[in-house]
C-alpha positions in Angstrom: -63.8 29.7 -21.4 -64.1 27.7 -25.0 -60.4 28.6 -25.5 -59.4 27.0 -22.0 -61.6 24.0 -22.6 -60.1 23.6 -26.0 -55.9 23.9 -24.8 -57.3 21.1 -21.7 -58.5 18.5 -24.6 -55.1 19.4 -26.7 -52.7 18.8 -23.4 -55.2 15.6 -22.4 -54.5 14.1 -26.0 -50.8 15.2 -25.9 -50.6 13.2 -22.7 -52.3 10.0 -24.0 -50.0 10.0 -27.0 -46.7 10.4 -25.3 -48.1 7.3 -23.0 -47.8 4.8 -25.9 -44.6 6.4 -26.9 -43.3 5.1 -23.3 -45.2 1.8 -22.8 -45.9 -0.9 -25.4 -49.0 -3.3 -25.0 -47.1 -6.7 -24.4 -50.3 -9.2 -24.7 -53.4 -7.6 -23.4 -54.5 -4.5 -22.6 -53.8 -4.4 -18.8 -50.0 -6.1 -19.5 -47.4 -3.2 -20.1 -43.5 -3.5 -21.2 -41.2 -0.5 -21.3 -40.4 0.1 -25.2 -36.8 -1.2 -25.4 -36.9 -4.6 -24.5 -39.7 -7.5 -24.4 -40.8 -9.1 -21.2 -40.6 -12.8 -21.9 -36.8 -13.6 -20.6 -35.7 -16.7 -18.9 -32.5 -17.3 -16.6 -30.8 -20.4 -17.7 -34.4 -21.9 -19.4 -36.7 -20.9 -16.5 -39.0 -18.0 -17.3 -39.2 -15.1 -15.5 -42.2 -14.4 -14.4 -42.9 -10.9 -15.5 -46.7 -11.0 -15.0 -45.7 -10.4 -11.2 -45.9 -6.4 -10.6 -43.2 -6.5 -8.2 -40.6 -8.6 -10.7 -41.9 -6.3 -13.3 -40.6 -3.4 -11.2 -37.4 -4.8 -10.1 -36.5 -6.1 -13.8 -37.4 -2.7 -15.0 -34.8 -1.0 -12.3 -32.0 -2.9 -13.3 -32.6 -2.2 -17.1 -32.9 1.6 -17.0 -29.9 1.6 -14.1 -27.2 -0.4 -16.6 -28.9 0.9 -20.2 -27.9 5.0 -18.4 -24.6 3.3 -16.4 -22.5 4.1 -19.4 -18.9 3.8 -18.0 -19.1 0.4 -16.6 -21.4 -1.1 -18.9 -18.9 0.1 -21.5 -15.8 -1.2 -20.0 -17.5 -4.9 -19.1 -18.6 -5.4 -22.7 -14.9 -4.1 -23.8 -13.8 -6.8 -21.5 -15.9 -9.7 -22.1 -14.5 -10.3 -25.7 -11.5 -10.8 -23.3 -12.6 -12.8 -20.5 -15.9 -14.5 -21.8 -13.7 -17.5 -24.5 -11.9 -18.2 -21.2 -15.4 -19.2 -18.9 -17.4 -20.3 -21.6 -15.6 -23.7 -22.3 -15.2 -24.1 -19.0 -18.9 -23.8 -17.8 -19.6 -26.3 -20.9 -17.2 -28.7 -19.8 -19.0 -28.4 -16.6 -22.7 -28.6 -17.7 -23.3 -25.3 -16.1 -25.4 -23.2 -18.5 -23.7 -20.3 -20.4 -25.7 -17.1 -18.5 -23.7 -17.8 -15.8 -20.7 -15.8 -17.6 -23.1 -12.7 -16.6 -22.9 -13.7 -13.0 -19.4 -13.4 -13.1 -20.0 -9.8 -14.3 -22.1 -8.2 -11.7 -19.7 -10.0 -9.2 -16.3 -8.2 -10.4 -17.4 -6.1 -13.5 -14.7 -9.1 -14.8 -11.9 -7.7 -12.9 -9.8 -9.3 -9.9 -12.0 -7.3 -7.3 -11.7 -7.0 -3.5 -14.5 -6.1 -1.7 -15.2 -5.3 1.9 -15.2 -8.3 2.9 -12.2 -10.1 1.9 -13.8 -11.9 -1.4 -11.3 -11.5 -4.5 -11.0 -12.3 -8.1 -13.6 -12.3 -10.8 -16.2 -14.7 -9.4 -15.4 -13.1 -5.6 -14.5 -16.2 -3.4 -13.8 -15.6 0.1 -10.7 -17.9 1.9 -12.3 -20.3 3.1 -14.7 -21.5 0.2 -11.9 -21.2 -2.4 -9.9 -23.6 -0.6 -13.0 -25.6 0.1 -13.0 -25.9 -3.3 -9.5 -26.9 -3.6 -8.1 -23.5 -4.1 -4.5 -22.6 -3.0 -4.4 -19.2 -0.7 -1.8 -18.2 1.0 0.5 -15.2 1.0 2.3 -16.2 -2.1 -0.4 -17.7 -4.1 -3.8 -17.4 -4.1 -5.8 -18.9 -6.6 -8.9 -16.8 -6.5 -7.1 -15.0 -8.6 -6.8 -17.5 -11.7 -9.4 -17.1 -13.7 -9.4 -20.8 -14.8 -8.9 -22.2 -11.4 -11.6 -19.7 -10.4 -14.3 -20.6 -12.8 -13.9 -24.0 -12.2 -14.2 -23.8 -8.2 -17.7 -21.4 -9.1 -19.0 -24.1 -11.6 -18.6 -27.2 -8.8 -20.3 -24.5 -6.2 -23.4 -23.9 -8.9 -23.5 -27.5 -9.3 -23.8 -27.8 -5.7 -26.6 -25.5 -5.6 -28.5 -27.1 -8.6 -28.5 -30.3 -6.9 -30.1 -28.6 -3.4 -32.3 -26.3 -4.8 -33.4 -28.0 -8.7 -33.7 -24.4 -10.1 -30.9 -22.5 -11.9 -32.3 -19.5 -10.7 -32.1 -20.4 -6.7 -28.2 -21.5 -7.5 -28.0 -18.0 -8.3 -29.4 -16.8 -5.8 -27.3 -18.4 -3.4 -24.3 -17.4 -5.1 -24.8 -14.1 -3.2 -27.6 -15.0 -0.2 -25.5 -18.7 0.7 -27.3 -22.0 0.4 -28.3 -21.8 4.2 -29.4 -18.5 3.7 -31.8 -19.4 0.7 -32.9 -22.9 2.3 -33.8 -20.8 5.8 -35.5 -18.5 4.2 -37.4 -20.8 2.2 -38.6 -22.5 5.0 -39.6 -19.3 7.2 -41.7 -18.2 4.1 -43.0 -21.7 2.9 -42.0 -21.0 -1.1 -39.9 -22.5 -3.3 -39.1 -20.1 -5.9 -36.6 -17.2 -6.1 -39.3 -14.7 -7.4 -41.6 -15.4 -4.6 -39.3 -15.4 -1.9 -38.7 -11.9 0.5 -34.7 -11.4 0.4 -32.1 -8.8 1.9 -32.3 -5.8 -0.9 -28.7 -7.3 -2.3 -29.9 -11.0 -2.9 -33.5 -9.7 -4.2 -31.5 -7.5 -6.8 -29.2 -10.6 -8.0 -30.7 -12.4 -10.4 -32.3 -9.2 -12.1 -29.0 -7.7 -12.1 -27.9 -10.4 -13.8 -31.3 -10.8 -16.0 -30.3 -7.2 -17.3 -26.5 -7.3 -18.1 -27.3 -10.8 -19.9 -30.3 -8.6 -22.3 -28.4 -5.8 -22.8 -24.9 -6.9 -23.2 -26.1 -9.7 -25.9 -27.5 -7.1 -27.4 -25.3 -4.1 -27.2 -26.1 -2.5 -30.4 -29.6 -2.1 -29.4 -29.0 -0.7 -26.4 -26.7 2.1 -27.9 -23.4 0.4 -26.8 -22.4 -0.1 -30.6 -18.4 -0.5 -29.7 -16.3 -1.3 -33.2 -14.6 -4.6 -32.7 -11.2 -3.0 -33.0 -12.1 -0.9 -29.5 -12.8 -4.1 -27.5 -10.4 -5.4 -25.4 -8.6 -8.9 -26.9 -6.4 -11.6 -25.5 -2.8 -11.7 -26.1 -1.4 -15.0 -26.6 0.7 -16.5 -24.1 2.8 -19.6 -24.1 2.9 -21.7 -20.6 5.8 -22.4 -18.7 6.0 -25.3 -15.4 7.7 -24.5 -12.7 8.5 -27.2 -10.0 11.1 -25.4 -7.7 11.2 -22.0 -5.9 11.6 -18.8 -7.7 13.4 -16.2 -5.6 13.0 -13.7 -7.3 10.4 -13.8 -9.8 11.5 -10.0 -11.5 15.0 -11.9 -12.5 12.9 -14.9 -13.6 11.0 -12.4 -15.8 13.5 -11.2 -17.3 14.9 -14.8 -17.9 11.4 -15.6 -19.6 12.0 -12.0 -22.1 9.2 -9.9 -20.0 9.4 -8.2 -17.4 7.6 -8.2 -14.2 4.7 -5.7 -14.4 3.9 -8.0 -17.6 4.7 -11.2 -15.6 2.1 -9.8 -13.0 -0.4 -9.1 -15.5 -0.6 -12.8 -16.7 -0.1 -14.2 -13.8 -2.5 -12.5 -10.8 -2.4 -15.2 -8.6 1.0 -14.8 -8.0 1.1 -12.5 -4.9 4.8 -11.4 -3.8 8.0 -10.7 -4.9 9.1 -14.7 -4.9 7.1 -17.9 -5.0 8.6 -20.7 -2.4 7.3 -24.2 -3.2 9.1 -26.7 -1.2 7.1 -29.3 -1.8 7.6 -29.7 -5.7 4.4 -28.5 -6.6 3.6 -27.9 -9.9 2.2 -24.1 -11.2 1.9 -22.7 -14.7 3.5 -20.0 -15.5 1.6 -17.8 -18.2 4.7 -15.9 -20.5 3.0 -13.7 -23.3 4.7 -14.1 -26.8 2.8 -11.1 -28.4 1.7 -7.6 -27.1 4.3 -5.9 -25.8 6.5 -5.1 -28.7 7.1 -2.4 -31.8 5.2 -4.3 -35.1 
């Protein structure tokens, strides 16, 4: 009976040990954080509020999901040393704060994605707002694919949002649930802030998606990603050529240009068929790489 008792206390102070090994105190003794990363994080300046059990909980999912997603949170570090010094200037220049780069990763893992629903390119426009926001889409072109033209159509949208909502966050938000959606749900509830409001299971996972790829992508090393700079994915420098007229045949323009067209493609992902007809005079850049393709 004394030996039982005795392997009891043993397992009982086995168990208590390995439970500090798991949790840390964060700043009193009924306040846990999961060893690995610290609570206090803020979206754009605004804290999250990680005294809430529930945000606790759902900040926590997203963490463990992307720290043990290995293969995409690989490939979207590889390629933000790719796409990132193309957004950031441009959410500078527009005054929209720099996390927003991380939006555009759980949108398209920074790829030109097409989901279900008929949204494309990195920051996942559907039709109609891309040409609300003066994007060209059509058969031929479609600017949801250009990842300038792109970020700069998401930046007026976020600005948009900022103005309705004053919070960051709830522009966010919104990126995913729509401004209506945010604003009628607001109402309904009678709150005012992303963290208290009830959402569909998608918009109540956004902004903690995007709270976790920010932490653990600006930290990769800590988080076991440790990639050598050599292994990340780089941009190859193009030079930019303005066409006015109609191509008819943009595989013998590529060749014209020294490429071909698989690497005219590439560069150039807006471009969406075989030709590009502009009657009208309009004027496109043409990206044309000048390194990257050939023997050293």
């Amino acid at each position: 009976m004394k030996k039982h008792m005795k392997k009891i206390v043993i397992l009982g102070t086995v168990a208590l040990l390995a439970s500090f090994l798991i949790y840390g105190v964060v700043s009193d003794d009924t306040k846990y954080s999961p060893v690995g990363y610290s609570l206090k994080m803020d979206f754009s300046g605004e804290e999250v509020p990680t005294f809430m059990a529930d945000v606790q909980e759902r900040l926590d999912k997203e963490m463990i999901t992307n720290m043990n997603y290995h293969t995409n949170t690989t490939l979207v570090i590889k390629r933000a040393n790719k796409v990132f010094p193309i957004i950031e200037p441009i959410l500078a220049k527009y005054g929209v704060p720099d996390d927003f780069k991380y939006l555009a990763v759980i949108e398209s893992s920074l790829v030109n994605a097409v989901s279900p629903a008929g949204a494309r390119g990195v920051w996942q426009f559907m039709p109609a707002t891309a040409k609300e926001k003066g994007m060209e889409v059509s058969d031929e072109v479609d600017e949801r694919y250009h990842l300038e033209k792109s970020t700069e159509a998401a930046c007026k949208y976020l600005l948009s949002a900022k103005e309705k909502f004053g919070s960051w966050t709830l522009a966010a938000a919104s990126y995913n649930g729509g401004m209506n959606g945010i604003s009628k749900k607001m109402e309904e509830q009678q709150v005012d802030n992303y963290y208290d409001l009830l959402l569909t299971e998608e918009t109540s996972r956004y902004v903690f998606r995007i709270l976790a790829l920010k932490e653990i992508m600006s930290k990769s090393d800590k988080y076991g990603f440790s990639i050598p700079k050599e292994a990340l994915y780089y941009t190859i420098p193009t030079k930019k050529i303005v066409i006015d007229s109609s191509i008819t045949d943009l595989a013998k323009f590529a060749k014209t240009q020294g490429v071909n067209y698989k690497i005219l493609k590439i560069h150039n992902p807006w471009l969406r068929d075989k030709k590009l007809t502009n009657t009208s005079g309009k004027k496109y850049e043409i990206e044309i790489p000048t390194s990257g393709y050939n023997k050293q």
